[in-house]
C-alpha positions as CSV (number, residue, x, y, z in Angstrom):
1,X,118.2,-7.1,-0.2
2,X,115.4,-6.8,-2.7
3,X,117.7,-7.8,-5.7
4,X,118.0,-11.1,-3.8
5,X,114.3,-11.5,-3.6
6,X,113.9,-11.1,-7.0
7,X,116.5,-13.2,-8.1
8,X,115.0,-16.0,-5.3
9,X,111.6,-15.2,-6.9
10,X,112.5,-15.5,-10.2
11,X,114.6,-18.8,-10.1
12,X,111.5,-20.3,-8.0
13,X,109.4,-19.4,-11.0
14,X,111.7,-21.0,-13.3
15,X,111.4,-24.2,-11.9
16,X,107.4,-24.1,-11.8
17,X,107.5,-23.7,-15.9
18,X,110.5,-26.1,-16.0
19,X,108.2,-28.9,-15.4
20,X,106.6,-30.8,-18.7
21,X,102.7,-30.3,-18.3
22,X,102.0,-34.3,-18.2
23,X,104.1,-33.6,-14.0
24,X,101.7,-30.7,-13.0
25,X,98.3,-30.4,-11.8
26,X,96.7,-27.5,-11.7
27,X,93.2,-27.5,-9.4
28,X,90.8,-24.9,-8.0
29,X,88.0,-24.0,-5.8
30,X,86.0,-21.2,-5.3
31,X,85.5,-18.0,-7.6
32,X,88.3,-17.2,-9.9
33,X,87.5,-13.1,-9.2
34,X,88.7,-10.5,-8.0
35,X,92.9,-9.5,-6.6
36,X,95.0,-12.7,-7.7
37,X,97.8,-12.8,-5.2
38,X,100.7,-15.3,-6.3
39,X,101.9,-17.1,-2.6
40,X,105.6,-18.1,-2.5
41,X,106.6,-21.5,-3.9
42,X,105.9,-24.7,-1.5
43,X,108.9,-26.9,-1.9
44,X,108.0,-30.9,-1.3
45,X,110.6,-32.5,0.1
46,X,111.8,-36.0,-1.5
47,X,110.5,-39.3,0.4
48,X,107.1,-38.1,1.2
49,X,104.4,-39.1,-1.0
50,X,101.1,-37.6,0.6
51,X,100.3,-33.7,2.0
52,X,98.4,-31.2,3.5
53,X,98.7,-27.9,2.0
54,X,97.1,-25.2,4.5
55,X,96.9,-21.8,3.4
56,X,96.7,-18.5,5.9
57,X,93.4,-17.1,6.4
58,X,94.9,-13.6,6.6
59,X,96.5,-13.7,2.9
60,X,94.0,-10.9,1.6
61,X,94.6,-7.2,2.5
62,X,92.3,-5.0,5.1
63,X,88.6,-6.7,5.0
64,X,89.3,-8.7,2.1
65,X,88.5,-12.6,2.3
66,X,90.0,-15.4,0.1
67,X,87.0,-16.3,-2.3
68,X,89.1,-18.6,-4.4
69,X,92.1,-20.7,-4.6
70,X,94.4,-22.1,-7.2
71,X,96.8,-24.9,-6.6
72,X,99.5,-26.1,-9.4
73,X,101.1,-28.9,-7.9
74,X,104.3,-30.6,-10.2
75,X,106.4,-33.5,-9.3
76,X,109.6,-33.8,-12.0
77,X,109.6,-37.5,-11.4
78,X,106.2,-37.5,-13.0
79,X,104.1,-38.5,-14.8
80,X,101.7,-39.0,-13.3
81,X,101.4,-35.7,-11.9
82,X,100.3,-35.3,-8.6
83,X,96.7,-35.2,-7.1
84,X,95.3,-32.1,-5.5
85,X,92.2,-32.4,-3.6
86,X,90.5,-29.5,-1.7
87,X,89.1,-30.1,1.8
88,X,87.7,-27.3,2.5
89,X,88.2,-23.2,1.6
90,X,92.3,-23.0,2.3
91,X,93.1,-26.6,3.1
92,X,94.6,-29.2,-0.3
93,X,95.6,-32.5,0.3
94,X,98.3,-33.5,-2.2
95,X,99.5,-37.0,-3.1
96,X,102.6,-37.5,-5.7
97,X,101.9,-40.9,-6.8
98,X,105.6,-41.2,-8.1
99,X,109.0,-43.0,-6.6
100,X,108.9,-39.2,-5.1
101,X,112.9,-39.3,-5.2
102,X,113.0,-35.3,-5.9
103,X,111.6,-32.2,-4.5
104,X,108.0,-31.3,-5.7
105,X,106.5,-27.7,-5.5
106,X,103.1,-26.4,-5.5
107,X,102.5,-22.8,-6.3
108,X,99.8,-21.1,-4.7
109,X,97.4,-18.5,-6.1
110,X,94.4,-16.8,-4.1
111,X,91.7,-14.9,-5.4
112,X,90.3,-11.8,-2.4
113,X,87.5,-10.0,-2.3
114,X,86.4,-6.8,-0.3
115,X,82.8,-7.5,1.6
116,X,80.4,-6.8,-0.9
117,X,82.5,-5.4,-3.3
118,X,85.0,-6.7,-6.0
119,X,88.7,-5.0,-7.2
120,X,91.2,-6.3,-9.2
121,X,93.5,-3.2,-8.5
122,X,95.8,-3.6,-6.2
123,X,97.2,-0.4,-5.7
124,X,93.5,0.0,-3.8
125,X,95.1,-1.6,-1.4
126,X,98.5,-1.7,-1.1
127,X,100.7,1.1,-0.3
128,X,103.6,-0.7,-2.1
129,X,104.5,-3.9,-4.0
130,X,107.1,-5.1,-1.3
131,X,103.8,-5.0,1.2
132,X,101.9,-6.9,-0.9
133,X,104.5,-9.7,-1.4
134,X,105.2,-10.1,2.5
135,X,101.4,-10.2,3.5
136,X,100.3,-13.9,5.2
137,X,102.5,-15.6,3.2
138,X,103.1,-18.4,6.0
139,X,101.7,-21.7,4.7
140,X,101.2,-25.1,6.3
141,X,102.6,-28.1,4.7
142,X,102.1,-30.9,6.6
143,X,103.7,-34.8,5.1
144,X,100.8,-37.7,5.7
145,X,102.8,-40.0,4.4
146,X,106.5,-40.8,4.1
147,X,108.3,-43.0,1.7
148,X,110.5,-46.0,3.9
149,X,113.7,-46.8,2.2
């Protein structure tokens, strides 16, 4: 079972540095400190032009809270790339201003710290790597906007 997560893991990877940089955005908010947790790969599916990208508040481990975010949105029917706007601490809106005929991905990337206190080792506080994958990795994506044929 893990070999297939890895392999899953790796080819989603693949097709986030498959993109030319003039199709990817990449846009934060917040502090860029402390344990940087890679979320799974968002898949966008074709047709829809406009979304909202809503990240658990529960990604961090124990009393860790989410202090930054990172948000490299690509659309291989770019350029333009797309346009990532943050509405608040876990919520992006993002807008493909393409024909938006393929899937677009966005790859998110959170930054936790402990109350009052910063780590960036994360064997503080996880007992094991396949934990730390699996933790409040349920994102919202919600389409705004699809394309009519």
């Amino acid at each position: 079972m893990s070999v297939i997560l890895f392999v899953l893991a790796s080819a989603l990877a693949a097709a986030v540095q498959a993109y030319d940089p003039s199709q990817c955005t990449k846009a934060s908010s917040g502090t860029l400190e402390g344990l940087q947790l890679s979320m799974n790969l968002i898949m966008l599916r074709a047709g829809v032009w406009d979304w909202d990208i809503i990240l658990p508040s529960n990604v961090c481990p124990g009393s860790m809270s989410v202090v930054g975010v990172v948000l490299t949105a690509c659309d291989p029917d770019g350029p333009p790339p797309p346009e990532v706007e943050f509405l608040g601490r876990l919520r992006a809106r993002v807008m493909r201003h393409t024909s938006a005929k393929h899937v677009g991905t966005v790859l998110p990337t959170v930054y936790c710290e402990a109350l009052g206190k910063k780590s960036k080792d994360a064997s503080v506080w996880f007992s094991s790597p396949k934990e730390s994958a699996s933790r409040g990795t349920i994102v919202r994506v919600v389409p705004r906007h699809v394309q009519s044929n």
